[in-house]
FIBANU-607490 format. One record per residue (C-alpha): residue in three letters; x, y, z. Coordinates in nm, 4 decimals, decimal comma. Layout:
% residues N
r_xx_yy_zz
ALA_X_Y_Z
...
END
This chain:
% residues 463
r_xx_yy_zz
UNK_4,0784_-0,2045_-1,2856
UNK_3,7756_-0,3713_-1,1515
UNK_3,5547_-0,5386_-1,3640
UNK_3,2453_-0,3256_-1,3734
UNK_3,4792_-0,0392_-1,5083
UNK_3,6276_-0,3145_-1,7865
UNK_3,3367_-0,3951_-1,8831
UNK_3,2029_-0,0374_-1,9318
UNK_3,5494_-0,0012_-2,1016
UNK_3,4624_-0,2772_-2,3424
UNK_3,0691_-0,1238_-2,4028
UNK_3,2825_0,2152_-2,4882
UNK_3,5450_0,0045_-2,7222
UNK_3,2626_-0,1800_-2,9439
UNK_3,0905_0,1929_-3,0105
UNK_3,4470_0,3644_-3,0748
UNK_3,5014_0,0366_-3,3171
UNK_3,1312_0,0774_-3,4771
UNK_3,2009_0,4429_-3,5486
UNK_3,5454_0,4096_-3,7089
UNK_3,4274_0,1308_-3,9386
UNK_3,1193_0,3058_-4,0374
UNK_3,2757_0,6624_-4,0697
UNK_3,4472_0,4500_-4,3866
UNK_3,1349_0,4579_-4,5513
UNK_3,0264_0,8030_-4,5233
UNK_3,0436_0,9738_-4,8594
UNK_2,8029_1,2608_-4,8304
UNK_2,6405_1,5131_-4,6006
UNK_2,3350_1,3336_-4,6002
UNK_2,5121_0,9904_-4,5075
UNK_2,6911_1,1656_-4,2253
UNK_2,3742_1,3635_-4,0757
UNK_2,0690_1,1085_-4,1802
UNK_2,2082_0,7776_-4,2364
UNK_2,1684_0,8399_-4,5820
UNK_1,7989_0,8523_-4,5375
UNK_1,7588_0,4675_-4,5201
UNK_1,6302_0,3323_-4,2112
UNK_1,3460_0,0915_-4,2064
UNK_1,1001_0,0469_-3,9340
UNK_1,2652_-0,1707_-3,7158
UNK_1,5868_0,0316_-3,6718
UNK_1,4004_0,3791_-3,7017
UNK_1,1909_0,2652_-3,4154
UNK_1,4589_0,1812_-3,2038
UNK_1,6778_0,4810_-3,2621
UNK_1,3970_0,7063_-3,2214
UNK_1,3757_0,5281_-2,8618
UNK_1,7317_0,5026_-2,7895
UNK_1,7441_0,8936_-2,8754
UNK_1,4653_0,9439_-2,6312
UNK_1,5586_0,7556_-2,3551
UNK_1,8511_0,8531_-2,2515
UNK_1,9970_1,0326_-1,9233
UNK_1,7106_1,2630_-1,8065
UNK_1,5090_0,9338_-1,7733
UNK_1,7246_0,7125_-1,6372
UNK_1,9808_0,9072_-1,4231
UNK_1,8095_1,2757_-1,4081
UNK_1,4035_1,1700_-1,3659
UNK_1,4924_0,8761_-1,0949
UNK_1,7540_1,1539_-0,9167
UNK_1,4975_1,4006_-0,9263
UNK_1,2206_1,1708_-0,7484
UNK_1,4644_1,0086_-0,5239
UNK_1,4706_1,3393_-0,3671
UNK_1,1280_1,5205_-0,4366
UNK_0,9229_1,2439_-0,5165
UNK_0,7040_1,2264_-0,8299
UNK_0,6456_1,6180_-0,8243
UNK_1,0724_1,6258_-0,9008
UNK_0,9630_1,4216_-1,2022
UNK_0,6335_1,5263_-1,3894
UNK_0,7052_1,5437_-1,6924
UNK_0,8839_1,1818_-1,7498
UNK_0,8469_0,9710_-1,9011
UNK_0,4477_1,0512_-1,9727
UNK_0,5122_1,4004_-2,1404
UNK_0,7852_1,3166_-2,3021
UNK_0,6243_1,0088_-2,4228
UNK_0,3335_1,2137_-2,5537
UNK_0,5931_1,3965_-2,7322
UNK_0,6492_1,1391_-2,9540
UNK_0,3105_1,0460_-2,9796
UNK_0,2569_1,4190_-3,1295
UNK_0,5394_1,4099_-3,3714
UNK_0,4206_1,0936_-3,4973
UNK_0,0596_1,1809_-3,5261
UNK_0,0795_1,5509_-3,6389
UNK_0,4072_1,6339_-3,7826
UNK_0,6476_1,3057_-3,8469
UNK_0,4929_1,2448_-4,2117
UNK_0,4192_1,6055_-4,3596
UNK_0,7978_1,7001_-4,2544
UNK_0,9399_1,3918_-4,4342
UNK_0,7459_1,4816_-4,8016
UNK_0,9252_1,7914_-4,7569
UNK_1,2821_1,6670_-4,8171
UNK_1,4607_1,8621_-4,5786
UNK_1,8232_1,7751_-4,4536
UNK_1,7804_1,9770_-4,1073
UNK_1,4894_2,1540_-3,9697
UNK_1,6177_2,5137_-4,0067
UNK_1,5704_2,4534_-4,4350
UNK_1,1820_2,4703_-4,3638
UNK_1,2424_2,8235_-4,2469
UNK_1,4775_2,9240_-4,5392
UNK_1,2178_2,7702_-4,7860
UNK_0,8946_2,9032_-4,6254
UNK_1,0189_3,2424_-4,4903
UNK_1,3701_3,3816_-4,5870
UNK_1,7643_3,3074_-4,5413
UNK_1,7521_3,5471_-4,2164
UNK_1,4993_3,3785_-4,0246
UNK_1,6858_3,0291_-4,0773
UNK_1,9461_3,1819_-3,9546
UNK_1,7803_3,2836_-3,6261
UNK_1,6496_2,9878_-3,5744
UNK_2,0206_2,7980_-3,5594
UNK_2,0848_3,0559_-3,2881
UNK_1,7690_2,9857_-3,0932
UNK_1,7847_2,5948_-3,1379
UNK_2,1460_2,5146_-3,0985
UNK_2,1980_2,6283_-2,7651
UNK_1,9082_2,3720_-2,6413
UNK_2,0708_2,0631_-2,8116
UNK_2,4169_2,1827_-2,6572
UNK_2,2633_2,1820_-2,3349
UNK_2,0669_1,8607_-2,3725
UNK_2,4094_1,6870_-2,5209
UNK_2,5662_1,8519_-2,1585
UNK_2,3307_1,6605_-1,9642
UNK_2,4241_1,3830_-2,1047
UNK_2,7534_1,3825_-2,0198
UNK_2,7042_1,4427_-1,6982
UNK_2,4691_1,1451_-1,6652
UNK_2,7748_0,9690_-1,8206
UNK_2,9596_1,0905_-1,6095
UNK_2,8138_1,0215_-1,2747
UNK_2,7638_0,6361_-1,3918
UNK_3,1645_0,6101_-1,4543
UNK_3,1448_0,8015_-1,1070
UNK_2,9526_0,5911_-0,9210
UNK_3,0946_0,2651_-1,0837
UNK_3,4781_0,3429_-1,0105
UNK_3,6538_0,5796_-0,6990
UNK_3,6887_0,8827_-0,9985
UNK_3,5508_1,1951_-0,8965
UNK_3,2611_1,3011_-1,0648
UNK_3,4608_1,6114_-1,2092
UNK_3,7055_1,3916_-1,3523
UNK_3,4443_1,1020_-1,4435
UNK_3,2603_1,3929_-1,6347
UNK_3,6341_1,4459_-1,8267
UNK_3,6578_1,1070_-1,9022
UNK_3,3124_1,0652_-2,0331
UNK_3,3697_1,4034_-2,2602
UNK_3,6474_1,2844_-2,4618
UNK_3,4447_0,9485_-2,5042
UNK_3,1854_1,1021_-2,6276
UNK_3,3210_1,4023_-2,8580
UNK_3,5822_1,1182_-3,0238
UNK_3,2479_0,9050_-3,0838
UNK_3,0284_1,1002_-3,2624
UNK_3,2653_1,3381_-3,5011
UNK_3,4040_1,0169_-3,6535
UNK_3,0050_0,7989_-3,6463
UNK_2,7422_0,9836_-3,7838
UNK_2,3997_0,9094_-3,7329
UNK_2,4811_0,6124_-3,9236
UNK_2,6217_0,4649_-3,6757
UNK_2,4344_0,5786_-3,3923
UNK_2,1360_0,3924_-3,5478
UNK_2,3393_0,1154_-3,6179
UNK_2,3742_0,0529_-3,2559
UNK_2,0665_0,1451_-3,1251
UNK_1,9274_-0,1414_-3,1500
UNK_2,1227_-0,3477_-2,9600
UNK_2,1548_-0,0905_-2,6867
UNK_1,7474_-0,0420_-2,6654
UNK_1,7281_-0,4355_-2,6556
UNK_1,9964_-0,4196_-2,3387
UNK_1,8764_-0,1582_-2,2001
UNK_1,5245_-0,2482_-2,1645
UNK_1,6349_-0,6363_-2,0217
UNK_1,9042_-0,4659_-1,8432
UNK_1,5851_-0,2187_-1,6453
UNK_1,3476_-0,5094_-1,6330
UNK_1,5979_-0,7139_-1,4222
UNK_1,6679_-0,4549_-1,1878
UNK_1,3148_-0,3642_-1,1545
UNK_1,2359_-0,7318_-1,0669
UNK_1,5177_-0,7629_-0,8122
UNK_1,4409_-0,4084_-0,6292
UNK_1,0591_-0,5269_-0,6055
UNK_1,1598_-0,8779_-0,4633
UNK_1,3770_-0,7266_-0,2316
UNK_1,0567_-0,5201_-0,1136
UNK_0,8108_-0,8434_-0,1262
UNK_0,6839_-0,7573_-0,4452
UNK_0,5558_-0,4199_-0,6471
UNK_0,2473_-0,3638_-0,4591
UNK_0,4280_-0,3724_-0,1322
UNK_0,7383_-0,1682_-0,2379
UNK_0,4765_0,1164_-0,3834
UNK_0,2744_0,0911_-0,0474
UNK_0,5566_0,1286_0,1544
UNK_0,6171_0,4990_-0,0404
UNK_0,5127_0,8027_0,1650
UNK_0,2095_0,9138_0,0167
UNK_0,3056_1,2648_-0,0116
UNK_0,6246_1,1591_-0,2304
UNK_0,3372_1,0298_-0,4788
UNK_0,1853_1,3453_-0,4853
UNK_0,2716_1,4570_-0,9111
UNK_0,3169_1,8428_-0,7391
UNK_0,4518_1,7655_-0,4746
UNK_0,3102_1,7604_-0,0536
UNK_-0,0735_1,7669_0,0048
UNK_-0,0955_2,0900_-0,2641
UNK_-0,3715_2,0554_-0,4872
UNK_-0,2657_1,9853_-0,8320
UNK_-0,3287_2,3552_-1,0343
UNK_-0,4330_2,3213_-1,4244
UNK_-0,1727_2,6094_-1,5234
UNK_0,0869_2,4540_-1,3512
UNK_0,0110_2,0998_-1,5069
UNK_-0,0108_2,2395_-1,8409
UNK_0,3061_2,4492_-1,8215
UNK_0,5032_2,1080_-1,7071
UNK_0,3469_1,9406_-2,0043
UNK_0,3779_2,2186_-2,2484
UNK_0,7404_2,2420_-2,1820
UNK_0,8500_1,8807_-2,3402
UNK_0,5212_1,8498_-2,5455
UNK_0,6245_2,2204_-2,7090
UNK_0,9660_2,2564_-2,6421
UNK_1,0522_1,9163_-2,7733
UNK_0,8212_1,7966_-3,0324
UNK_1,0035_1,9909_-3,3213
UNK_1,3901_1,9276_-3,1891
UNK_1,6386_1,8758_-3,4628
UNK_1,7850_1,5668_-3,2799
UNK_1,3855_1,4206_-3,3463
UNK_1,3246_1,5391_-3,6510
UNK_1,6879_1,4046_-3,8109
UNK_1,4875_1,0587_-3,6900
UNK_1,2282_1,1225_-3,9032
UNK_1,4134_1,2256_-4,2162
UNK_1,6314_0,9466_-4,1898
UNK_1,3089_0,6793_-4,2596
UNK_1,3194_0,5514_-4,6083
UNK_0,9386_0,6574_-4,6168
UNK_0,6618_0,9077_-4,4928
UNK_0,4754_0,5563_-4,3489
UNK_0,8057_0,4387_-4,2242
UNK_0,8645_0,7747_-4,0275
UNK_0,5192_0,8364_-3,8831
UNK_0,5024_0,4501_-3,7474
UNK_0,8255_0,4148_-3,5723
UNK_0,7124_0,7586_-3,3777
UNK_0,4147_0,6244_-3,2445
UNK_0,5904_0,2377_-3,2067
UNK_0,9054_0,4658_-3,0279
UNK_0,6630_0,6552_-2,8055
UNK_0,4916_0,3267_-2,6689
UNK_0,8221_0,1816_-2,6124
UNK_0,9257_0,5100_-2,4006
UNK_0,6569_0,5140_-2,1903
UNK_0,6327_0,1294_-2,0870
UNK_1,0466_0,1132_-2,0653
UNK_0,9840_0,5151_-1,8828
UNK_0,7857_0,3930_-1,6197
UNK_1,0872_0,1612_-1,4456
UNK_1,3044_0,4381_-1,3359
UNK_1,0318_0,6279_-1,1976
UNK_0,9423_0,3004_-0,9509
UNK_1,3175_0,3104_-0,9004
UNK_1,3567_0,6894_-0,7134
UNK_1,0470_0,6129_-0,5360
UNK_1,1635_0,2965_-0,3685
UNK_1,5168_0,4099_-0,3771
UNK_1,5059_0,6643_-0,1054
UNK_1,4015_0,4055_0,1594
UNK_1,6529_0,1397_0,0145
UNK_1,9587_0,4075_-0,0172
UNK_1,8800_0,6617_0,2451
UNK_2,0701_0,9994_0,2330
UNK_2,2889_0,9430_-0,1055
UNK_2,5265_1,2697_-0,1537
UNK_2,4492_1,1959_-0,5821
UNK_2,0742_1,1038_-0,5563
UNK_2,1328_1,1026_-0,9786
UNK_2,3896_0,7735_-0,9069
UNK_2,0306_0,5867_-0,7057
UNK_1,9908_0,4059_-1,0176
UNK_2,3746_0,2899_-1,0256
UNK_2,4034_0,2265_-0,7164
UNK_2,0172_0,0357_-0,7086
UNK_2,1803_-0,1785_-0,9496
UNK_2,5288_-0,2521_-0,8094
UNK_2,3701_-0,3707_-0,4635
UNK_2,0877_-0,5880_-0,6459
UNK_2,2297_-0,7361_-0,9196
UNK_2,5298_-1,0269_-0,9365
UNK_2,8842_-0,8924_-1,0980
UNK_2,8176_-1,0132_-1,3932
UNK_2,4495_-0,8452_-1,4696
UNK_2,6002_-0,4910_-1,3165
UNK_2,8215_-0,4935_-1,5460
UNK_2,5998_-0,5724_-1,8818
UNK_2,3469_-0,3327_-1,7223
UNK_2,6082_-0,0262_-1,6498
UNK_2,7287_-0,1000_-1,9825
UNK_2,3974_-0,0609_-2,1659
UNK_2,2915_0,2410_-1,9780
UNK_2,6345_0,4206_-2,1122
UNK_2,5332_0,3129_-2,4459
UNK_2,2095_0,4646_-2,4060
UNK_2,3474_0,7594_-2,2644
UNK_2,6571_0,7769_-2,6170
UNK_2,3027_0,7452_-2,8174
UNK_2,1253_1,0057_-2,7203
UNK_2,4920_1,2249_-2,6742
UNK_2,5531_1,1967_-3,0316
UNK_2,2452_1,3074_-3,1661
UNK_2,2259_1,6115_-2,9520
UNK_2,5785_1,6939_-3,0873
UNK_2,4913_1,5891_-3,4488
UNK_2,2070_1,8469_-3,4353
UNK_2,3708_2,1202_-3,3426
UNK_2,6990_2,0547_-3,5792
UNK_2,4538_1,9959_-3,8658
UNK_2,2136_2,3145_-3,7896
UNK_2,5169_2,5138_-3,8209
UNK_2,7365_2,3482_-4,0567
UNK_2,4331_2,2709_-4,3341
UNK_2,2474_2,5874_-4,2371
UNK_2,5163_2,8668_-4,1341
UNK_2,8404_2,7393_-4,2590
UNK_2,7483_2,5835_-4,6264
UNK_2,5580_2,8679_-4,7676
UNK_2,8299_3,1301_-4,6767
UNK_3,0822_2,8900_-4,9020
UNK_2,8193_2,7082_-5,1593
UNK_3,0664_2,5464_-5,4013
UNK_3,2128_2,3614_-5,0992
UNK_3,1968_1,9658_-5,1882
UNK_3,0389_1,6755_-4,9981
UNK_3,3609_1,5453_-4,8177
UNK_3,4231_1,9181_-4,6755
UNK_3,0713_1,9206_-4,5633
UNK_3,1060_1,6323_-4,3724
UNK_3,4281_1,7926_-4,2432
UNK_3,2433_2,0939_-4,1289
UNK_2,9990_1,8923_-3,9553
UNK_3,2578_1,7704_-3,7517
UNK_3,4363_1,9944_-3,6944
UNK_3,0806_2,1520_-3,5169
UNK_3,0597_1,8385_-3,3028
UNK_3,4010_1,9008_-3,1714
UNK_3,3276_2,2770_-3,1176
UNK_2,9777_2,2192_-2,9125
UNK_3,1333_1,9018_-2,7527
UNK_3,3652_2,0961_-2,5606
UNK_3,1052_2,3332_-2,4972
UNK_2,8357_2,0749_-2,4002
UNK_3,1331_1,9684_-2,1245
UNK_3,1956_2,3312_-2,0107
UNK_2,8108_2,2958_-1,9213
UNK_2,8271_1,9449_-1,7854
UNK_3,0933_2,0287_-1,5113
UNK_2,8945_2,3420_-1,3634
UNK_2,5473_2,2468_-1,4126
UNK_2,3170_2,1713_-1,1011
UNK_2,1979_1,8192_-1,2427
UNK_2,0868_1,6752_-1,5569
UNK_1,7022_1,7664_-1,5149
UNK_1,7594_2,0601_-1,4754
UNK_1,9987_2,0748_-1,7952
UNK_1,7367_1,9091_-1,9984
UNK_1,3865_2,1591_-1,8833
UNK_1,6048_2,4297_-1,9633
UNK_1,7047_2,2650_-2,2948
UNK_1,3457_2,2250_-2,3873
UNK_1,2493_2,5966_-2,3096
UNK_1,5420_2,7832_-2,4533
UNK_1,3881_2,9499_-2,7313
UNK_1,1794_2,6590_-2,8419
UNK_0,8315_2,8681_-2,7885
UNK_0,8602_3,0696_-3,1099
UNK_1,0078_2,7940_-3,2933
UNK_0,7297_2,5312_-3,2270
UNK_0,5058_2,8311_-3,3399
UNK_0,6527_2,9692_-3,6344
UNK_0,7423_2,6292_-3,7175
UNK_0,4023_2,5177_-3,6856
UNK_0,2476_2,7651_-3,9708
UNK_0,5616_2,7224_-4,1326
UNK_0,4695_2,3424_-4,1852
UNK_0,0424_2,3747_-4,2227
UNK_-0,0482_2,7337_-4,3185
UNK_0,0469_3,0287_-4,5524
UNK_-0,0261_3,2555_-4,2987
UNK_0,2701_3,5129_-4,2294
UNK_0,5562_3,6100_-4,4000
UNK_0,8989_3,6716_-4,2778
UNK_0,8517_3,9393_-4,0567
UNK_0,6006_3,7809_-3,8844
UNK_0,8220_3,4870_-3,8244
UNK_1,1152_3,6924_-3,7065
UNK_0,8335_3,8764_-3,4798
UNK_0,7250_3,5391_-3,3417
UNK_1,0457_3,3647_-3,3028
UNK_1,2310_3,7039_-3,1066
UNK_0,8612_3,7411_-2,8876
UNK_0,8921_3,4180_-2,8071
UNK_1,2514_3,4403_-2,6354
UNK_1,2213_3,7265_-2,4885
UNK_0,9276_3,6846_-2,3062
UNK_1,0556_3,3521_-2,1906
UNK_1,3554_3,5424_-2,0307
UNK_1,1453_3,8140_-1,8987
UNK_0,9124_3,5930_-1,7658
UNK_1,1428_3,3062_-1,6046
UNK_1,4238_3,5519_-1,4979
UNK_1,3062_3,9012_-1,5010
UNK_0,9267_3,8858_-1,4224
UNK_0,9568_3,5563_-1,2476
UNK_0,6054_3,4609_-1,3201
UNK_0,4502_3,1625_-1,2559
UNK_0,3777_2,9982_-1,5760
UNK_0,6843_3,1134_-1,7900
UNK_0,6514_2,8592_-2,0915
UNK_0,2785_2,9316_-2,1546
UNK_0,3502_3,2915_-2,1374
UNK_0,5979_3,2285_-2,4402
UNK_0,3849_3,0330_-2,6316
UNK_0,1426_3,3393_-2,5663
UNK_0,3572_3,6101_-2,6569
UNK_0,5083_3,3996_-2,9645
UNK_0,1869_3,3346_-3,0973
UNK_-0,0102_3,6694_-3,0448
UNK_0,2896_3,8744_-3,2035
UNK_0,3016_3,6158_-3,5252
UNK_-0,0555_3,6297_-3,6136
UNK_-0,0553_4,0316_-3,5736
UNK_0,2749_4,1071_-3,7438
UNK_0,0936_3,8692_-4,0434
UNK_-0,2346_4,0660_-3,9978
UNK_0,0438_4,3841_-4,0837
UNK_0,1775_4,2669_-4,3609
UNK_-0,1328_4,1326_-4,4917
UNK_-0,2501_4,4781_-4,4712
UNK_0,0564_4,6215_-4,6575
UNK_0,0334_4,4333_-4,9506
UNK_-0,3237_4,5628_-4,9455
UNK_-0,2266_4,8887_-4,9390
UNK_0,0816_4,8545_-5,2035
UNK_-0,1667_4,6749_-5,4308
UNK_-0,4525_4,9363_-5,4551
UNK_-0,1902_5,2220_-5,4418
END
């Protein structure tokens, strides 16, 4: 074995060994899914980073400029930064006070049993796919670092995974997150050093770029405000109210505590963000033609850096990649477990919870593979995670949080517009601005299924 793959092997070893020793601790439901809710600034910063930056912007944004230039990578890291910037701003604190254990409970407790129940459906599949893009980012490093076939490297990098996170928790996830953002970020600042000295310096690497691969749409087009805003609405909308977020959140030990490791974790995303972005531009002149232009990071870094760097880098970009895995698996297991599985057997005790919830990471782990293995790439895995459904739930879940407007029907209404128009639009229709038509549809249908019912209980009132 050569010693890039050992040392991955040992990266993989210390998270199996953090997982089993913490999994001893977990006593409850709420130690297995939120750490217990005790995380302090420090560590909830960090983790909301690690959980963040993770394959799509490492492996799938630098892939996805390597080939197209910026215009394969809008959205990252800025949106996606701004994503956190939101959360931390708008909704971080206010969803904290309310106590929740997942995000579907706001539904049940604002709206009705039913509509929490559509909302599992509509969010799960998103954090399935997003956990399937990160095992094929896995994947493809093991690939690229070793003669195994990405197929098989994909395998390999399932099992990993799956065993990791039903025995962890989040506990342990943020447990390590530290460490792994703190490697990570030395691991990208040394490669980005190396890469621009091999290109006498940053200013001449970035000069040396084609100008039309620095073109944010891509060629000589003019840059079209619809289009702009539908690439930003997509992570900005589709992402702000994820579970795999919002379990960040609910795990701080205070409102304070959750709001300012947001906005620290967005800062840090968009400064760390940045590095893989120089690294597709200058990595199509440096490693012309790759058949895996997701591996140009890899690879970037096994030509630059000495043996012994390569190896601490590969290894912290696989714990990155286990970070933000296991919370994309932990959201949908807990969605389903807390939200679908609990209430249909209520006397069922903490220990079975916890089994339940496992048992759902081990389910949606082998689905989350199924999806690795015949997806086009990780970018694409994670835009369509971010749109599945997501329009009617940042909606609904948006006057859910700050308004008494609308009842239950009008949040079934606005969550099953919101879908559907996204399918008919993207696949159907195929219009041009798909997302913003779902936020359209979801929001239009919600305020006049409210403006109904508001109207009904007129009626019933005055007889």
């Amino acid at each position: 074995m050569s010693p890039l793959l050992l040392g991955i092997a040992a990266y993989i070893l210390v998270q199996l060994l953090i997982a089993f020793a913490v999994s001893r601790r977990i006593r409850s439901e709420s130690d297995y899914l939120l750490a217990g809710r005790r995380l302090g600034l420090a560590i909830g910063t960090f983790t909301i980073f690690a959980t963040w930056f993770g394959a799509e912007t490492v492996v799938g944004a630098a892939g996805s400029i390597y080939a197209d230039g910026l215009a394969g990578g809008a959205a990252e890291p800025f949106a996606y930064g701004a994503t956190l910037l939101f959360m931390g701003l708008v909704y971080a604190a206010p969803l904290w006070r309310r106590g929740l254990t997942t995000f579907a409970d706001l539904f049940r407790e604002r709206y009705s049993a039913a509509v929490e129940r559509l909302v599992v459906l509509l969010v799960v599949p998103g954090s399935v796919m997003w956990a399937a893009a990160q095992i094929r980012a896995f994947g493809q490093v093991i690939s690229a670092s070793s003669t195994f076939e990405v197929e098989l490297a994909i395998t390999l990098a399932a099992a990993v995974v799956i065993v990791y996170t039903v025995y962890g928790g989040l506990m342990a996830d943020a447990v390590t997150d530290i460490v792994q953002g703190v490697a990570l970020i030395v691991g990208l600042a040394i490669l980005f050093v190396a890469v621009a000295a091999a290109l006498d310096g940053f200013g001449s690497a970035l000069a040396a770029v084609p100008a039309e691969r620095l073109q944010p749409l891509g060629g000589t087009q003019s840059p079209s405000g619809l289009a702009l805003i539908e690439r930003w609405a997509i992570p900005l909308c589709g992402s702000v109210l994820s579970q795999e977020l919002i379990a960040r959140v609910l795990a701080a030990r205070s409102p304070e505590v959750a709001r300012r490791a947001t906005l620290l974790g967005a800062g840090l995303y968009v400064a760390v963000g940045c590095i893989p972005v120089f690294l597709g531009l200058v990595g199509a002149s440096l490693l012309p033609a790759l058949a895996e232009p997701e591996q140009v990071v890899a690879r970037l870094a096994q030509q630059y850096l000495p043996t012994f760097l390569y190896v601490a880098f590969a290894g912290a970009l696989v714990s990155a990649i286990l970070s933000t895995v296991d919370s994309a698996l932990l959201a949908a297991a807990a969605l389903t477990s807390h939200n679908v599985v609990v209430p249909l057997v209520p006397n069922l005790g903490e220990r079975a919870k916890v089994r339940a919830a496992r048992l759902g990471v081990l389910l949606f782990g082998i689905i989350a593979y199924a999806l690795a293995l015949h997806a086009d790439g990780v970018y694409e895995l994670v835009l369509e995670a971010s749109a599945f459904g997501s329009a009617g739930v940042f909606v609904v879940g948006t006057f859910a949080l700050f308004s008494r407007v609308g009842d239950a029907g009008a949040a079934m209404a606005g969550l099953v517009a919101g879908l559907l128009s996204w399918i008919a639009a993207a696949y159907v229709l195929d219009l041009p601005y798909p997302y913003l038509a779902s936020l359209a549809a979801s929001f239009v249908t919600y305020v006049g299924a409210a403006a109904l019912e508001r109207r009904s209980a007129v009626l019933a009132r005055t007889g």
